[in-house]
TIVOTI-601739 format. One record per atom (N, C-alpha, C): x, y, z. Coordinates in steps of 0.02 Angstrom, whole numbers, padded with zeros to 5 digits, always signed. Example, Ala and Ser with C-alpha at 12.3 -4.5 7.8 and 13.67 -1.06 7.14 Angstrom:
BEGIN
+00660-00284+00390+00615-00225+00390+00660-00165+00390+00642-00112+00354+00684-00053+00357+00645+00002+00394
# end
This chain:
BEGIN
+01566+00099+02584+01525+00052+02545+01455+00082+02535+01428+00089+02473+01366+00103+02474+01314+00069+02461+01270+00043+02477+01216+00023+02496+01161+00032+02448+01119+00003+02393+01065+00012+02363+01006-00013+02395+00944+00040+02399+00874-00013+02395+00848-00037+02339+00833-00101+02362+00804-00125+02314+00717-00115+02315+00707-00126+02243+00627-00111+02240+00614-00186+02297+00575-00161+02319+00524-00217+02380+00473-00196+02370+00443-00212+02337+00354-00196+02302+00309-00224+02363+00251-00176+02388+00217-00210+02420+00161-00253+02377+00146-00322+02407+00115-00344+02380+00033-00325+02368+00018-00313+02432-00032-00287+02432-00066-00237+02406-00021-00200+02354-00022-00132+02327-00044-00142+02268-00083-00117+02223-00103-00131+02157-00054-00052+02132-00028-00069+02089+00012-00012+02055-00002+00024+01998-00027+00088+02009-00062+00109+01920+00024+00146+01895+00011+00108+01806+00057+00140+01782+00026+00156+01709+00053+00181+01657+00041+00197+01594+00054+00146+01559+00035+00137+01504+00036+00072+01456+00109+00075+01407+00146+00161+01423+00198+00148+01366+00184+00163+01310+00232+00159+01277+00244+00186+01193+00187+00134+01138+00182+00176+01086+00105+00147+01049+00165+00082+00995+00116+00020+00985+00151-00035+00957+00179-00081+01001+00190-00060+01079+00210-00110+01099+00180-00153+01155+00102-00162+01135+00065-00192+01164+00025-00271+01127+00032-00325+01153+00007-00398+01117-00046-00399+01142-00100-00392+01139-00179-00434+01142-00232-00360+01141-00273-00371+01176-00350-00320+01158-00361-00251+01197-00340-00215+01210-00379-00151+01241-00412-00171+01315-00484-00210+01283-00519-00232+01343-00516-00310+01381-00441-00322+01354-00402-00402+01390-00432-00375+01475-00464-00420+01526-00455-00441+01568-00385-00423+01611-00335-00461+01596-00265-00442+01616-00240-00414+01598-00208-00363+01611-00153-00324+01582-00076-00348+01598-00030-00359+01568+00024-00384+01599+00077-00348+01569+00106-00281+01606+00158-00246+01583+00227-00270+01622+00284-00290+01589+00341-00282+01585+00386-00273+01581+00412-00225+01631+00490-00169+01611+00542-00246+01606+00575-00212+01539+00624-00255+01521+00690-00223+01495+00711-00270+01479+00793-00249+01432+00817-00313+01407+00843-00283+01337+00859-00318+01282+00921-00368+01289+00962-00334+01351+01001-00364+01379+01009-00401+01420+00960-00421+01452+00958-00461+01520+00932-00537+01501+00968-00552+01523+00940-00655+01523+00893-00674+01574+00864-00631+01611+00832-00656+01669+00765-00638+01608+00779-00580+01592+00719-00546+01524+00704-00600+01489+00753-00608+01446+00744-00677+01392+00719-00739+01414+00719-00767+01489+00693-00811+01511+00628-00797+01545+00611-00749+01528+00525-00743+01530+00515-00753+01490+00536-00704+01420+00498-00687+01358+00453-00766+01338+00462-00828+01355+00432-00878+01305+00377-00886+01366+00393-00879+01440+00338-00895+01498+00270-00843+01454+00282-00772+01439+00232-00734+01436+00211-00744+01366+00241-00783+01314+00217-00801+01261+00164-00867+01275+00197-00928+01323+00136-00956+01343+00063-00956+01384+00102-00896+01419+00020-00872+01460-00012-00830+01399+00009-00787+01339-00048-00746+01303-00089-00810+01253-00045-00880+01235-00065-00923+01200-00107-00961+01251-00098-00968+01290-00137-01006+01347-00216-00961+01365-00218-00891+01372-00262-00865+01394-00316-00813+01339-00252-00809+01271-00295-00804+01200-00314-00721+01220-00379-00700+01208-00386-00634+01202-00421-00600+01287-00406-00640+01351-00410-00632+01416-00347-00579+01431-00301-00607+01405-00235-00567+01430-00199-00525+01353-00178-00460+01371-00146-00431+01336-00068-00425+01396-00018-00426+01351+00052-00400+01354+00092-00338+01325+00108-00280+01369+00119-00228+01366+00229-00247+01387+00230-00242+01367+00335-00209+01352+00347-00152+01359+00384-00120+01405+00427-00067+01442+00477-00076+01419+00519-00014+01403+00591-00015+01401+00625-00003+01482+00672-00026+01507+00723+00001+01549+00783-00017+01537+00798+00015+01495+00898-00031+01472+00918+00006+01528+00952-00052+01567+00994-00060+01637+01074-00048+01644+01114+00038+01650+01163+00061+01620+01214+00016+01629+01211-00032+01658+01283-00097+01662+01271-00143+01594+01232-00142+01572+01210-00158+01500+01216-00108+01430+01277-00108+01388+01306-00048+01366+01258-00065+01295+01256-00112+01282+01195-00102+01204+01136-00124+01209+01097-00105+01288+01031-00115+01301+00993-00068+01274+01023+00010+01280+00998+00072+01263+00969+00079+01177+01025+00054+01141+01006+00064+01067+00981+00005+01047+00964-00055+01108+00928-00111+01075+00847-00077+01073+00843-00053+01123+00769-00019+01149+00762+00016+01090+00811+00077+01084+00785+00135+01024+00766+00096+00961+00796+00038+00958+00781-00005+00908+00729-00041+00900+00690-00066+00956+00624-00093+00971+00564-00048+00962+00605+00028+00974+00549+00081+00975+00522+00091+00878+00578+00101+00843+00591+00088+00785+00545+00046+00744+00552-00001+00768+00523-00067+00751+00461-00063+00769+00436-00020+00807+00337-00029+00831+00343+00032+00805+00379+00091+00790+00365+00142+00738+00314+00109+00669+00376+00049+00648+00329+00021+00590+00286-00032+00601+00245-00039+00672+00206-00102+00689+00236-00157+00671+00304-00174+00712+00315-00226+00687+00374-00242+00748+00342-00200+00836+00395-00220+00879+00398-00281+00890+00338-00315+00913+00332-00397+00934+00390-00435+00888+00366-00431+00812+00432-00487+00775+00464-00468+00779+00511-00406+00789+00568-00385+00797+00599-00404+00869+00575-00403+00935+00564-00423+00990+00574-00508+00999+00533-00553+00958+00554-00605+00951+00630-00622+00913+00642-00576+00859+00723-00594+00834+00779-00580+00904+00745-00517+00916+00793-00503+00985+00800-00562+01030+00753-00605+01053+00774-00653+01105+00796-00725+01075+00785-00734+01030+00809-00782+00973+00870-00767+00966+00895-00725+00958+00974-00724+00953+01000-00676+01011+00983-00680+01068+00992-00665+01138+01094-00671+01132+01121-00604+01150+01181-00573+01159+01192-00543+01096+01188-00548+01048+01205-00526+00984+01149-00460+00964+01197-00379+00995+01143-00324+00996+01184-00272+00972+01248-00293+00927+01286-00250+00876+01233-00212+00827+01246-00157+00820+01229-00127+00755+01188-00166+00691+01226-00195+00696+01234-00262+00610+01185-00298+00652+01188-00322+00712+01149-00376+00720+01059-00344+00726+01053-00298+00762+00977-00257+00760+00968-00241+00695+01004-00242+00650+00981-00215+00596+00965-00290+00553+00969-00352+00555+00984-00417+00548+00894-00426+00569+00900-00402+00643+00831-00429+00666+00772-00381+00633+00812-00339+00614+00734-00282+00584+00721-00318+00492+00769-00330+00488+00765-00361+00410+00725-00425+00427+00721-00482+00468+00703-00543+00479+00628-00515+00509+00614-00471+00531+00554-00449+00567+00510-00415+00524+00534-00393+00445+00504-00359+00394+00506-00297+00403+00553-00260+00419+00538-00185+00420+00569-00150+00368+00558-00103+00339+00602-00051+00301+00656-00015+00304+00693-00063+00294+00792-00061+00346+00800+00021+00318+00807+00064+00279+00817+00114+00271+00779+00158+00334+00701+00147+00327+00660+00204+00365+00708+00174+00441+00723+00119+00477+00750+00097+00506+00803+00135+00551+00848+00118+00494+00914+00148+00498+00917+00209+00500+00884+00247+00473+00847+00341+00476+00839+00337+00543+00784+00294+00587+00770+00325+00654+00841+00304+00691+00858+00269+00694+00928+00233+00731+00983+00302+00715+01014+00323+00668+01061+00369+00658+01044+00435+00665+00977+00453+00676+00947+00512+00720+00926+00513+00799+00940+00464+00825+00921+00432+00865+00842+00459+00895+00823+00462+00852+00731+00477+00867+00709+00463+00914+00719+00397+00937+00694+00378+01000+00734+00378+01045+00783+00399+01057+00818+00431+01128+00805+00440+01179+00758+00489+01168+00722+00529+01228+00642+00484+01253+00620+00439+01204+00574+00417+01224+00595+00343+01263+00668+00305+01261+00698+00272+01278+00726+00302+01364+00719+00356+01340+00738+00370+01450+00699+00394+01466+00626+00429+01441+00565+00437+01480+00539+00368+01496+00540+00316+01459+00508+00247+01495+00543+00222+01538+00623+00249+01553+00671+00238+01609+00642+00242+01660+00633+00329+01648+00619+00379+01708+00550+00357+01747+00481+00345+01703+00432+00307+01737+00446+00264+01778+00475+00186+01753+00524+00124+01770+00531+00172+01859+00584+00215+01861+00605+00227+01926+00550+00288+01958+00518+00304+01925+00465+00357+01964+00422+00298+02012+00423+00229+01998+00368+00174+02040+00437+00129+02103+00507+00148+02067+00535+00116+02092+00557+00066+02062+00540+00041+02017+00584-00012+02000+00667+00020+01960+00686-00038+01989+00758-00058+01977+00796-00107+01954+00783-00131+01914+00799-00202+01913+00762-00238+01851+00780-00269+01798+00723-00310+01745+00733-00367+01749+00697-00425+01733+00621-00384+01734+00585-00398+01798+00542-00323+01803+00487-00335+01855+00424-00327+01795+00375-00366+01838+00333-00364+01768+00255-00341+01837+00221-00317+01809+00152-00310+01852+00087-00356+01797+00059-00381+01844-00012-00415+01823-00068-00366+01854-00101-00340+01817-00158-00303+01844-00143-00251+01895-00068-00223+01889-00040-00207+01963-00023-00236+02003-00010-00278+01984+00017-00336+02050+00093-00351+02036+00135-00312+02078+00190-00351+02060+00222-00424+02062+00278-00413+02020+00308-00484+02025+00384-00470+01995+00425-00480+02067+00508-00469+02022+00535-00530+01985+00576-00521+01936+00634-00562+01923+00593-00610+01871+00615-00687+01857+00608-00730+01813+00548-00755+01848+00495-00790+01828+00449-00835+01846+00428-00880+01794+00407-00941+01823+00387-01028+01792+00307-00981+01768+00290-01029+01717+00239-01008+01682+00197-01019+01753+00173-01069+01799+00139-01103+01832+00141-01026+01891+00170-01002+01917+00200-00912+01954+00155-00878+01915+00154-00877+01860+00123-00818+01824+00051-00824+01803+00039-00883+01788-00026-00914+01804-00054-00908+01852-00034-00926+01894-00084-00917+01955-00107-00842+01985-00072-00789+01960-00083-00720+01979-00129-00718+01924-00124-00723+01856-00182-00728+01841-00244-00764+01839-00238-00821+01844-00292-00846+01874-00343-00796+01912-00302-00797+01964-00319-00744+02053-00352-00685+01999-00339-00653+01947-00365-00589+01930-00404-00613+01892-00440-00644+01867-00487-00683+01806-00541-00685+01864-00532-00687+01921-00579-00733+01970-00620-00659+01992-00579-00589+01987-00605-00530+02041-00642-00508+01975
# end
């Protein structure tokens, strides 16, 4: 039987990481909070953040910015080309709405269907479909892996506040209060 560790983040640890690929960051440069989260397109624990961290950036306005990680999680077989597809999509500044079609129609990550959400998100389904059938973003889809596990994580989503971790799903009221706590230092 083999045995995995799991990420066990110390809390006490503030974690520096990189901000990730350009386009896929929501609020200001000099936001107060930073709130990066490794995710996947596939995960429901993912999708049941995505609206928590839409109400903390609406709640906290231009205090907090939100940064998105790829980690498509290999037991998740169309997490990988949902990502290259997200990458795509902030190619043409336009990951966030594309990102929102993605959890809006949460399981549906066929071919036809990413290409559904890039049309509903306004992108230029050709230039699109060009990066997707070259797979352009490939390689930039498993270097944000490879980061993901250079800190240890395993698992989506873990999301960090200011470096502060936090695994799995959390109540807006969880995520609030870490920021709060960082508004205050």
């Amino acid at each position: 039987e083999v045995e995995f560790d799991r990420f066990d983040p110390d809390k006490a640890t503030t974690y520096k990481m990189g901000l990730g690929l350009p386009g896929h960051q929501l609020g200001p440069d000099d936001a107060l909070v930073t709130i990066v989260v490794w995710g996947d397109f596939q995960c429901p624990f993912c999708m049941r953040l995505a609206p928590t961290l839409d109400r903390i950036r609406a709640h906290y306005g231009q205090a907090v910015r939100v940064v998105y990680r790829h980690l498509p999680m290999a037991f998740h077989k169309k997490a990988a080309l949902a990502a290259q597809a997200g990458v795509a999509g902030a190619e043409q500044g336009k990951f966030w709405a594309f990102h929102v079609g993605v959890w809006a129609g949460f399981g549906h990550l066929d071919r036809s269907d990413l290409e559904r959400f890039a049309l509903q998100a306004g992108l230029d389904l050709p230039k699109f479909r060009a990066a997707l059938d070259a797979r352009r973003h490939h390689d930039l889809v498993i270097a944000e892996g490879a980061a993901a596990l250079a800190l240890g994580i395993d698992g989506t989503p873990t999301t960090f506040i200011n470096g502060k971790p936090l695994i799995g799903t959390k109540s807006f009221e969880q995520v609030q209060a870490i920021v709060e706590e960082q508004l205050l230092q």
